[in-house]
TORFIDREN-366584 format. One record per residue (C-alpha): residue number from 1; chain; z negated, y negated, x negated. Coordinates in pm, whole numbers, padded with zeros to 5 digits, always signed. Example, Ala and Ser with C-alpha at 12.3 -4.5 7.8 and 13.67 -1.06 7.14 Angstrom:
# TORFIDREN-366584
<resi->1; chain->A; w->-00780; v->+00450; u->-01230>
<resi->2; chain->A; w->-00714; v->+00106; u->-01367>
# end
This chain:
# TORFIDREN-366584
<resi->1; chain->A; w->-02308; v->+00774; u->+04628>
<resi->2; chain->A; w->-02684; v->+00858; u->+04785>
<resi->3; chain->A; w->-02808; v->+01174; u->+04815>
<resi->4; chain->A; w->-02968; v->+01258; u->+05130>
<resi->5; chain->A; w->-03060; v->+01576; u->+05320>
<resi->6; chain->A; w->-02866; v->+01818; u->+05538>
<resi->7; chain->A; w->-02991; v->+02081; u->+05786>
<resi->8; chain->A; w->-02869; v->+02411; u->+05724>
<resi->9; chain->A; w->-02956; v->+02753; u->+05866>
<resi->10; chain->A; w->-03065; v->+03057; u->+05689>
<resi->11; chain->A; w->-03105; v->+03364; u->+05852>
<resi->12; chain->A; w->-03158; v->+03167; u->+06177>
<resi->13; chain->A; w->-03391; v->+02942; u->+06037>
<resi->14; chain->A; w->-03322; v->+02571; u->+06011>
<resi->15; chain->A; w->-03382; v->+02383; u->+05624>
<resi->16; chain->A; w->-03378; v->+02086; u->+05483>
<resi->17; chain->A; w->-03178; v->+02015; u->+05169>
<resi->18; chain->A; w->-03074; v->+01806; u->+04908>
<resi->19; chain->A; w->-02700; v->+01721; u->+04938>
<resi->20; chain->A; w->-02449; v->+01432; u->+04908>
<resi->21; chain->A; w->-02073; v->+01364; u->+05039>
<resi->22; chain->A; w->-01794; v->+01370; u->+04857>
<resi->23; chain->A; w->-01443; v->+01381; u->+05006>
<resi->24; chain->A; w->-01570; v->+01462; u->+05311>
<resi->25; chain->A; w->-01722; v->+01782; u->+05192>
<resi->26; chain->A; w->-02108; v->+01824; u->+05150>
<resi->27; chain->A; w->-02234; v->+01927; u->+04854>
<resi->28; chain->A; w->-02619; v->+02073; u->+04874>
<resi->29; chain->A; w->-02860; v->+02213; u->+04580>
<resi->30; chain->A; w->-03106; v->+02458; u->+04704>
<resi->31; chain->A; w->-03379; v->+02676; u->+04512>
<resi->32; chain->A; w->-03664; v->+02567; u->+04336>
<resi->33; chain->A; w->-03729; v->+02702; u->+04023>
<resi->34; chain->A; w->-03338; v->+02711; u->+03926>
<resi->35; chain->A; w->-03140; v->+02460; u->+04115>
<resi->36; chain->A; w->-02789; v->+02560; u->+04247>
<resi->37; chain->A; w->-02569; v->+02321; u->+04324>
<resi->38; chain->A; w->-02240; v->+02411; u->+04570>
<resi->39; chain->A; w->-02020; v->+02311; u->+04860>
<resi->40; chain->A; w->-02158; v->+02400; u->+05174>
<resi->41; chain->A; w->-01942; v->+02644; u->+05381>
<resi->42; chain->A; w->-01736; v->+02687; u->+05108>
<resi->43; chain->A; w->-01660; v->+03013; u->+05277>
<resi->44; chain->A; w->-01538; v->+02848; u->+05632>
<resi->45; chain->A; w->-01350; v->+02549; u->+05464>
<resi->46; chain->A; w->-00999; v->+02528; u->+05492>
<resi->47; chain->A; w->-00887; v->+02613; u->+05167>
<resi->48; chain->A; w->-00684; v->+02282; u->+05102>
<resi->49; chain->A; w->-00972; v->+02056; u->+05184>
<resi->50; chain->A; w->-01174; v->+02178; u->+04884>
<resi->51; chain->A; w->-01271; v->+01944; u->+04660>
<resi->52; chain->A; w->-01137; v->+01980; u->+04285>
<resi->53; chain->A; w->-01440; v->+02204; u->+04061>
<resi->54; chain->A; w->-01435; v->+01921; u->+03847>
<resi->55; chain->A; w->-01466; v->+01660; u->+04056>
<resi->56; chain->A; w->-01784; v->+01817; u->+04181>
<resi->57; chain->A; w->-01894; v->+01876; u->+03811>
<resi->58; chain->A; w->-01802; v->+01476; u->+03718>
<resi->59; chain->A; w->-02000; v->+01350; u->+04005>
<resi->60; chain->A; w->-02296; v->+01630; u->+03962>
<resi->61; chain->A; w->-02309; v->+01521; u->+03559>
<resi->62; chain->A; w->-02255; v->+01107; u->+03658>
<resi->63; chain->A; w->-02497; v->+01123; u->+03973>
<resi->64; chain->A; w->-02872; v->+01189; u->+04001>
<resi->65; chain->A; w->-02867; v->+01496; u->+04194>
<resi->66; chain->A; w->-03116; v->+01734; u->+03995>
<resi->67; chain->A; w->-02884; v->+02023; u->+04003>
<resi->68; chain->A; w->-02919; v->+02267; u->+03695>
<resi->69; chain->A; w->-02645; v->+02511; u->+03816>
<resi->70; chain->A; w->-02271; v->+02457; u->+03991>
<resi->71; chain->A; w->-02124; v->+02744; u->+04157>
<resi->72; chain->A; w->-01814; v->+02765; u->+04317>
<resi->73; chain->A; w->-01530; v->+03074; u->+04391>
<resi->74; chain->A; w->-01184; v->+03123; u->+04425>
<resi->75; chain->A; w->-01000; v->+03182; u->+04700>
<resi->76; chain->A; w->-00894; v->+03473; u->+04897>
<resi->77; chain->A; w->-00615; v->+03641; u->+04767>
<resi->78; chain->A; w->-00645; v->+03383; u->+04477>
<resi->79; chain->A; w->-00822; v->+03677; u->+04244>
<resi->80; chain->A; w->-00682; v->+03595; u->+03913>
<resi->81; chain->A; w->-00906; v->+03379; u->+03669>
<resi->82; chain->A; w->-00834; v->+03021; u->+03661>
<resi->83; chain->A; w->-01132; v->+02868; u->+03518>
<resi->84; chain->A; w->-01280; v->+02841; u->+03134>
<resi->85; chain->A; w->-01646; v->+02903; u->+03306>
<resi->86; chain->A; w->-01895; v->+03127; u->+03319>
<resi->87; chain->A; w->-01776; v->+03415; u->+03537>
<resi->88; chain->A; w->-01894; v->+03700; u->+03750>
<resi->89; chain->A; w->-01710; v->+03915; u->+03986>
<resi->90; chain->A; w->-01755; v->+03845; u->+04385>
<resi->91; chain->A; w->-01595; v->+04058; u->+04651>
<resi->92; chain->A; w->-01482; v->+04000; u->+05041>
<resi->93; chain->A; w->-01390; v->+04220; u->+05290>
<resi->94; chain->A; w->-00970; v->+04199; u->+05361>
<resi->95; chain->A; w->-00771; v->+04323; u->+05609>
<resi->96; chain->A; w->-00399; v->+04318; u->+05479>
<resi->97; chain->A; w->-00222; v->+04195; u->+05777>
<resi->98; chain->A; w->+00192; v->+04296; u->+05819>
<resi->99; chain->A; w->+00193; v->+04427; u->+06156>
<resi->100; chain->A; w->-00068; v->+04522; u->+06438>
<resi->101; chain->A; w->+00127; v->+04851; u->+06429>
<resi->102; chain->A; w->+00080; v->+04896; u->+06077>
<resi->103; chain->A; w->-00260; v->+04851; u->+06068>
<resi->104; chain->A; w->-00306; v->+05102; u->+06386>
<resi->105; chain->A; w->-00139; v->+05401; u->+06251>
<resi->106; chain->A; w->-00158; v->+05391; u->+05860>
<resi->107; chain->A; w->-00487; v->+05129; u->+05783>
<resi->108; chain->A; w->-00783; v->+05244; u->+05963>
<resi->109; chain->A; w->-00965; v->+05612; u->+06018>
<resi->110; chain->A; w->-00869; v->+05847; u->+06303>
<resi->111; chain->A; w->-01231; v->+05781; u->+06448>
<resi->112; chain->A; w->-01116; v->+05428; u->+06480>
<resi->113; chain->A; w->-00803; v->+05533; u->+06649>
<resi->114; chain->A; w->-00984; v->+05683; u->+06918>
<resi->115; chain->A; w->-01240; v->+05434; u->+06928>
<resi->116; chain->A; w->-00999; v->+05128; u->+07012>
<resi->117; chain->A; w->-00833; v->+05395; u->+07264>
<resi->118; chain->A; w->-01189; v->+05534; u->+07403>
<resi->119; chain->A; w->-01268; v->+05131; u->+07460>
<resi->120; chain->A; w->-00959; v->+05051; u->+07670>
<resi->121; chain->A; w->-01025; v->+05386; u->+07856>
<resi->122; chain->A; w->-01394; v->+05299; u->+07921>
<resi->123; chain->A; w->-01283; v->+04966; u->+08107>
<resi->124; chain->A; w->-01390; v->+04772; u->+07818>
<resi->125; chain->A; w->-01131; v->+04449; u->+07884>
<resi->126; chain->A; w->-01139; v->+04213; u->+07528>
<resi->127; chain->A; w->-00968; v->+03833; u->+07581>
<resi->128; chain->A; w->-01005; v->+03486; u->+07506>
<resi->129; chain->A; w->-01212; v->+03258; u->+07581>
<resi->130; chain->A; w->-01292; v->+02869; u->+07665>
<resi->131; chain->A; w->-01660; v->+02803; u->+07491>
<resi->132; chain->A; w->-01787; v->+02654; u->+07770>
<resi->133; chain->A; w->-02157; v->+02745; u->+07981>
<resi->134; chain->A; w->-02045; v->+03053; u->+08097>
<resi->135; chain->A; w->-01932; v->+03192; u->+07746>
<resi->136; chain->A; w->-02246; v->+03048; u->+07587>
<resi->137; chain->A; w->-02490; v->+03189; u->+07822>
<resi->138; chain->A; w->-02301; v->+03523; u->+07760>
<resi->139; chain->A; w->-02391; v->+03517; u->+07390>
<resi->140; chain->A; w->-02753; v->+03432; u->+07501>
<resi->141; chain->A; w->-02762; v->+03731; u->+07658>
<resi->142; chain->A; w->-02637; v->+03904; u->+07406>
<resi->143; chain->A; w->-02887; v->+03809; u->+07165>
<resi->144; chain->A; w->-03180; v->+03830; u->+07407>
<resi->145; chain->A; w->-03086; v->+04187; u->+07501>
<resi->146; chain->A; w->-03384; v->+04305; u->+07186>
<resi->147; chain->A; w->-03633; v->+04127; u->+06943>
<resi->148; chain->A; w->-03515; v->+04382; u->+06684>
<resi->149; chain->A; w->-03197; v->+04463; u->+06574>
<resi->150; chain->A; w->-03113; v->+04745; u->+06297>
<resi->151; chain->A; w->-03467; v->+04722; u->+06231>
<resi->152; chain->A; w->-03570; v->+04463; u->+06152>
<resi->153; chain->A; w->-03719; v->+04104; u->+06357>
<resi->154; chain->A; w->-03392; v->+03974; u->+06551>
<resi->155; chain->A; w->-03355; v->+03583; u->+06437>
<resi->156; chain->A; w->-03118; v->+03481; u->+06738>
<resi->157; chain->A; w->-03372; v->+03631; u->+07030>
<resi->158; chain->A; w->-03539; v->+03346; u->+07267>
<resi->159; chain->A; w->-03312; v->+03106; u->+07174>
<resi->160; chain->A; w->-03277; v->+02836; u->+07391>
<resi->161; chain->A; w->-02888; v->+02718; u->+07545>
<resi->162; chain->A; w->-02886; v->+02394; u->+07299>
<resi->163; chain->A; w->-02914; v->+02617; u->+06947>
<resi->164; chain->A; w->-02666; v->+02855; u->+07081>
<resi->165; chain->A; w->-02399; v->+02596; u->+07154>
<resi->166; chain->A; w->-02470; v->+02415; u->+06847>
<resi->167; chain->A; w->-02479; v->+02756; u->+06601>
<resi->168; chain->A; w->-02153; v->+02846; u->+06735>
<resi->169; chain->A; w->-01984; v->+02565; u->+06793>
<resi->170; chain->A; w->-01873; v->+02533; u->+06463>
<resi->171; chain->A; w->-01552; v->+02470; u->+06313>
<resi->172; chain->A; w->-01419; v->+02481; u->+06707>
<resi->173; chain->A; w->-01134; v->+02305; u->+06686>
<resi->174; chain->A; w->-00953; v->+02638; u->+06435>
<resi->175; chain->A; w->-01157; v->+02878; u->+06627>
<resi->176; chain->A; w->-01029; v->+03127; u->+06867>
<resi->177; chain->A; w->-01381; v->+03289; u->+07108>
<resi->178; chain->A; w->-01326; v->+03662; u->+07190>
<resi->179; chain->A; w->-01533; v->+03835; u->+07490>
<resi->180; chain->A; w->-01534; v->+04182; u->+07545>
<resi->181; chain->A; w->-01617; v->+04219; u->+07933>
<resi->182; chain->A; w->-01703; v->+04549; u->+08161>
<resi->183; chain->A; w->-01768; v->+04471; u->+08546>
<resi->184; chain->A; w->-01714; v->+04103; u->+08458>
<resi->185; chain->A; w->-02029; v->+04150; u->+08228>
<resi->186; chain->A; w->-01970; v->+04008; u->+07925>
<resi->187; chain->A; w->-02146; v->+04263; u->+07664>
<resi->188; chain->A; w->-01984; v->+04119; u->+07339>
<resi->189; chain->A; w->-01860; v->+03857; u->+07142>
<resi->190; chain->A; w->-01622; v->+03746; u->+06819>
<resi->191; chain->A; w->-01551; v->+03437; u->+06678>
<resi->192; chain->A; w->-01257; v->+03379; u->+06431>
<resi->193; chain->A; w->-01209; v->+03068; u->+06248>
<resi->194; chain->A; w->-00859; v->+03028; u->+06135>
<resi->195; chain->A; w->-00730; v->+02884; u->+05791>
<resi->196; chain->A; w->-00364; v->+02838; u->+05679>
<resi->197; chain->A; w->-00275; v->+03170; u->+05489>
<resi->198; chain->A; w->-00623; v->+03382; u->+05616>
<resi->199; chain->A; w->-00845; v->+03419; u->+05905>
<resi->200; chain->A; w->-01248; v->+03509; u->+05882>
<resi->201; chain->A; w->-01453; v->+03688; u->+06162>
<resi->202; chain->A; w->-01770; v->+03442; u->+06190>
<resi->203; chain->A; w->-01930; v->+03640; u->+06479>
<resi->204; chain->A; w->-01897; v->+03993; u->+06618>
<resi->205; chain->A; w->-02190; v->+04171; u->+06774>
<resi->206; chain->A; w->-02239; v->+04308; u->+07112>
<resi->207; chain->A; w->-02492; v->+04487; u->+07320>
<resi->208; chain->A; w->-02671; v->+04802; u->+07189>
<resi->209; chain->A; w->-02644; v->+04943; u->+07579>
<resi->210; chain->A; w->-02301; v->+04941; u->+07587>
<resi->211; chain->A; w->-02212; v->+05067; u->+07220>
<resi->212; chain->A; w->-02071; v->+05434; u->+07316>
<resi->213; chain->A; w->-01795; v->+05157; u->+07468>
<resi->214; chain->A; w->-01647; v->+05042; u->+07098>
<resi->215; chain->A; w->-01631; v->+04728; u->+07171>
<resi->216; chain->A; w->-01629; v->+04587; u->+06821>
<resi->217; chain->A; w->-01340; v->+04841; u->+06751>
<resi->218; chain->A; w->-01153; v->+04641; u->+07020>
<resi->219; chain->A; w->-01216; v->+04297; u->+06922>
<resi->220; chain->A; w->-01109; v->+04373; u->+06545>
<resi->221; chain->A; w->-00789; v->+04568; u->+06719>
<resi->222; chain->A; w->-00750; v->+04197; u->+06931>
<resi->223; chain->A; w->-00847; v->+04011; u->+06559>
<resi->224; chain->A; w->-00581; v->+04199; u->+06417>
<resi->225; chain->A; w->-00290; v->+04143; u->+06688>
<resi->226; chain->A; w->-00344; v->+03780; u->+06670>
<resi->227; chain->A; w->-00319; v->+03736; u->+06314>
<resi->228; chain->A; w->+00008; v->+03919; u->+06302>
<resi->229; chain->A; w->+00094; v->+03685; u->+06592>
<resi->230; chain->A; w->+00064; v->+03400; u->+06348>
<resi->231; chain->A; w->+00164; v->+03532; u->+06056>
<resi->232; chain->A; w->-00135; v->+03525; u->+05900>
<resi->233; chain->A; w->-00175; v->+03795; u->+05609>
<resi->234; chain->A; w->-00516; v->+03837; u->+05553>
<resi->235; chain->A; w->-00818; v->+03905; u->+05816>
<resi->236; chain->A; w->-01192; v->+03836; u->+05646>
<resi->237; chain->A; w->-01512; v->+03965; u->+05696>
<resi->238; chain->A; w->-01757; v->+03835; u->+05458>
<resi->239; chain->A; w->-01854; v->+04049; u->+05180>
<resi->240; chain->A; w->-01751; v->+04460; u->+05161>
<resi->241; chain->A; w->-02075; v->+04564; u->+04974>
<resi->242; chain->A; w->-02411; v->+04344; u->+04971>
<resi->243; chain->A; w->-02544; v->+04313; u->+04600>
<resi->244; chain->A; w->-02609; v->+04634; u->+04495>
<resi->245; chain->A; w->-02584; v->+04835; u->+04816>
<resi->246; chain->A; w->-02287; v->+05007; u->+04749>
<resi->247; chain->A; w->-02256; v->+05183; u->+05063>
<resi->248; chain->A; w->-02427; v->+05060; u->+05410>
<resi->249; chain->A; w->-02366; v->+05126; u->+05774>
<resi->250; chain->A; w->-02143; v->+04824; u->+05771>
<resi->251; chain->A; w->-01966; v->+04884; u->+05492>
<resi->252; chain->A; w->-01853; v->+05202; u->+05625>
<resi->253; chain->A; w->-01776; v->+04988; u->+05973>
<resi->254; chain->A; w->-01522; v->+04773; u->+05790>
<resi->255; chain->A; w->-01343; v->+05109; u->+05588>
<resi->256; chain->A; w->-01299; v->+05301; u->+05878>
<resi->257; chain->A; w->-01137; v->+04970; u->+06058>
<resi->258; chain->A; w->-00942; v->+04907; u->+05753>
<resi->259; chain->A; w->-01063; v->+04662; u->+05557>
<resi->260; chain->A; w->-01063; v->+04708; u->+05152>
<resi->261; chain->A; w->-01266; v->+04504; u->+04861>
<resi->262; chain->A; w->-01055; v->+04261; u->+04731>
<resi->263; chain->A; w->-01260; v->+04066; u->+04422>
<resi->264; chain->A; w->-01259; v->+03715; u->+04342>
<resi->265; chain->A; w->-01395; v->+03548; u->+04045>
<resi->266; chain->A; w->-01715; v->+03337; u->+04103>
<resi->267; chain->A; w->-01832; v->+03050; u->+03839>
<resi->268; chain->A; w->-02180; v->+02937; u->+03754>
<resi->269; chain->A; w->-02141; v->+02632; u->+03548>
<resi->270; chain->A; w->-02493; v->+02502; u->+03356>
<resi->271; chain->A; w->-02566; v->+02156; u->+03403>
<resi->272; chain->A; w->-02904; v->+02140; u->+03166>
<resi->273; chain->A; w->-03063; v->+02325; u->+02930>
<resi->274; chain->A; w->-03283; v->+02500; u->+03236>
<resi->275; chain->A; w->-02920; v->+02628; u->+03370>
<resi->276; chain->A; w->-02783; v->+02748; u->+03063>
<resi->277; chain->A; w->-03085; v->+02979; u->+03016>
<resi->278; chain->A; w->-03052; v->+03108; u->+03368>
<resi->279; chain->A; w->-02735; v->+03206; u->+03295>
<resi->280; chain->A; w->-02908; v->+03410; u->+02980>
<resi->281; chain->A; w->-03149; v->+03502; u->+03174>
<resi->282; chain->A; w->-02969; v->+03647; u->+03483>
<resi->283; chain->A; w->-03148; v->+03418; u->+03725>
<resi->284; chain->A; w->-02854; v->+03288; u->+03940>
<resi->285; chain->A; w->-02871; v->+03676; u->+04047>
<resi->286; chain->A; w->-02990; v->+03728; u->+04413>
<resi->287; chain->A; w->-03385; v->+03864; u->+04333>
<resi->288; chain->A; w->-03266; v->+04201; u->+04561>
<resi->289; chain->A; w->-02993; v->+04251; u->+04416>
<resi->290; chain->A; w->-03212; v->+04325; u->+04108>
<resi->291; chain->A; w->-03446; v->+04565; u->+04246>
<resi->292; chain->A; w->-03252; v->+04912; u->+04219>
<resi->293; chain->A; w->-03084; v->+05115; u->+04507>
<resi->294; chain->A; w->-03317; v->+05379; u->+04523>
<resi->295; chain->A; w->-03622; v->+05164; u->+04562>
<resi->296; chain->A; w->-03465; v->+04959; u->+04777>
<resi->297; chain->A; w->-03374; v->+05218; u->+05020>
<resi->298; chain->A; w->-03715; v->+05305; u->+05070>
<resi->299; chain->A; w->-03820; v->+04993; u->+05119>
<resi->300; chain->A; w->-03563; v->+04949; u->+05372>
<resi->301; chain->A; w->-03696; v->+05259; u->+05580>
<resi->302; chain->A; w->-04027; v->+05137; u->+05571>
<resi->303; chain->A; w->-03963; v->+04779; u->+05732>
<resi->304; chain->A; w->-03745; v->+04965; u->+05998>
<resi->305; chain->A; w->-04036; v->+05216; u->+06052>
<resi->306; chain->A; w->-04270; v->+04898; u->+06073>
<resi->307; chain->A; w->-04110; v->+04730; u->+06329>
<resi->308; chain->A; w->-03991; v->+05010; u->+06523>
<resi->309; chain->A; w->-04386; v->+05066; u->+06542>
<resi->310; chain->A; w->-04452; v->+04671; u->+06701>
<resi->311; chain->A; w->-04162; v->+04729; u->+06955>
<resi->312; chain->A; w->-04271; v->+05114; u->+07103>
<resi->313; chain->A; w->-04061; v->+05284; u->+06883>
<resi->314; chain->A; w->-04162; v->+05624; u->+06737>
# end
């Protein structure tokens, strides 16, 4: 079984890295003084295609793929331990789905409430849609409205048609494409990619003009309706709190429209000496997530200050 490279994209950037097959699923190591080894997408998998842990760790050990580090998580709402590893605490973003009623009147904030009403009021008309030219030159716009977006440099302006359809084209055949239109402009856009007992929001963002319209309130309101459609009992959205910023503007988002942490277990399992003292050492750790909340705060207002300076801002 060769290893070879794959192309994968980080914060809009394209990278090469090291990676091999196995059942179908890639397996990549990135980093460079520590190298972690894990399946790529594990997030967007379906859950059942997942190769067994120790598979991965027999072929890691037997192969020649300099990995010092496996890491792998459970499953959403698999939170109980399973695994004699090496453990740390992850968290996602749920939305326990029983009814679209339910979640209306007893899940989410009263400012939601009248956001998802204020939406439908404003004209704001959310449906799906066939990913096709017209829907992908309606994200372009989308991301071409700014070059900077919650201040910092936005990595999705001047792309061209090709990257578009190819970023979000993923996964299509278990994805449903949301657009929010006014006028027959389409000013926003959500993609959900669909699993067997969950669904995850991939993509929701929409233009900063037409904000005081809600339209992300609506598409998680049209998120929410088709899951209980389907009978699907739990609606994703990535992470609820970033490392260790406890409490951010989308954070708060996600509360008020009724999603709650749920935690998962996450293993990091050494595969030489250099990964077993990372693991002493900490090192698997994101390097922001070790500078502390304070600090980083600041350091956060001062990029956004920066760049609001380049684009004309105050």
């Amino acid at each position: 079984m060769l290893g070879t490279t794959y192309e994968v994209s980080v914060k809009g950037k394209k990278q090469e890295v090291q990676g091999f097959l196995l059942d179908n699923v890639v397996i990549v190591t990135k980093g460079r003084f520590v190298r972690v080894a894990e399946i790529f997408d594990e997030y967007w998998l379906e859950a059942d295609t997942l190769p067994a842990p120790h598979r991965v760790l027999q072929e890691l050990r037997d192969g020649q793929h300099n990995a010092d580090l496996f890491t792998f998580s459970q499953r959403v709402p698999d939170t109980k331990p399973k695994f004699n590893f090496h453990m740390e605490w992850d968290n996602v973003a749920v939305i326990p789905v029983s009814s679209h009623e339910t979640w209306f009147r007893e899940q989410i904030s009263s400012a939601s409430r009248r956001n998802i009403r204020a939406s439908e009021k404003k004209g704001v008309e959310v449906r799906a849609s066939e990913f096709d030219e017209k829907y992908i030159q309606g994200i372009r716009s989308i991301y071409n409205e700014s070059p900077v977006r919650g201040g910092r440099k936005y990595w999705h302006y001047g792309k061209d048609f090709t990257t578009v359809q190819a970023e979000n084209g993923t996964y299509r055949e278990r994805s449903t494409f949301l657009g929010a239109y006014f006028q027959d402009e389409m000013i926003g856009y959500m993609k959900i990619v669909w699993d067997t007992h969950s669904a995850a929001v991939m993509q929701i963002l929409s233009k900063v003009e037409f904000r005081e319209k809600r339209p992300n309130n609506a598409f998680l309101s049209e998120a929410v309706r088709l899951c209980a459609e389907r009978k699907i009992p739990y609606l994703l959205y990535e992470r609820f709190v970033y490392g260790n910023k406890t409490d951010s503007s989308l954070t708060r988002f996600k509360r008020e429209n009724g999603f709650v942490r749920m935690d998962i277990p996450r293993y990091y399992v050494p595969l030489t000496l250099k990964g077993s003292m990372s693991l002493k050492l900490r090192l698997q750790k994101d390097p922001k997530d070790m500078i502390p909340q304070w600090l980083r705060s600041r350091l956060l207002d001062m990029r956004d200050k920066w760049h609001a300076s380049r684009n004309g801002g105050d």
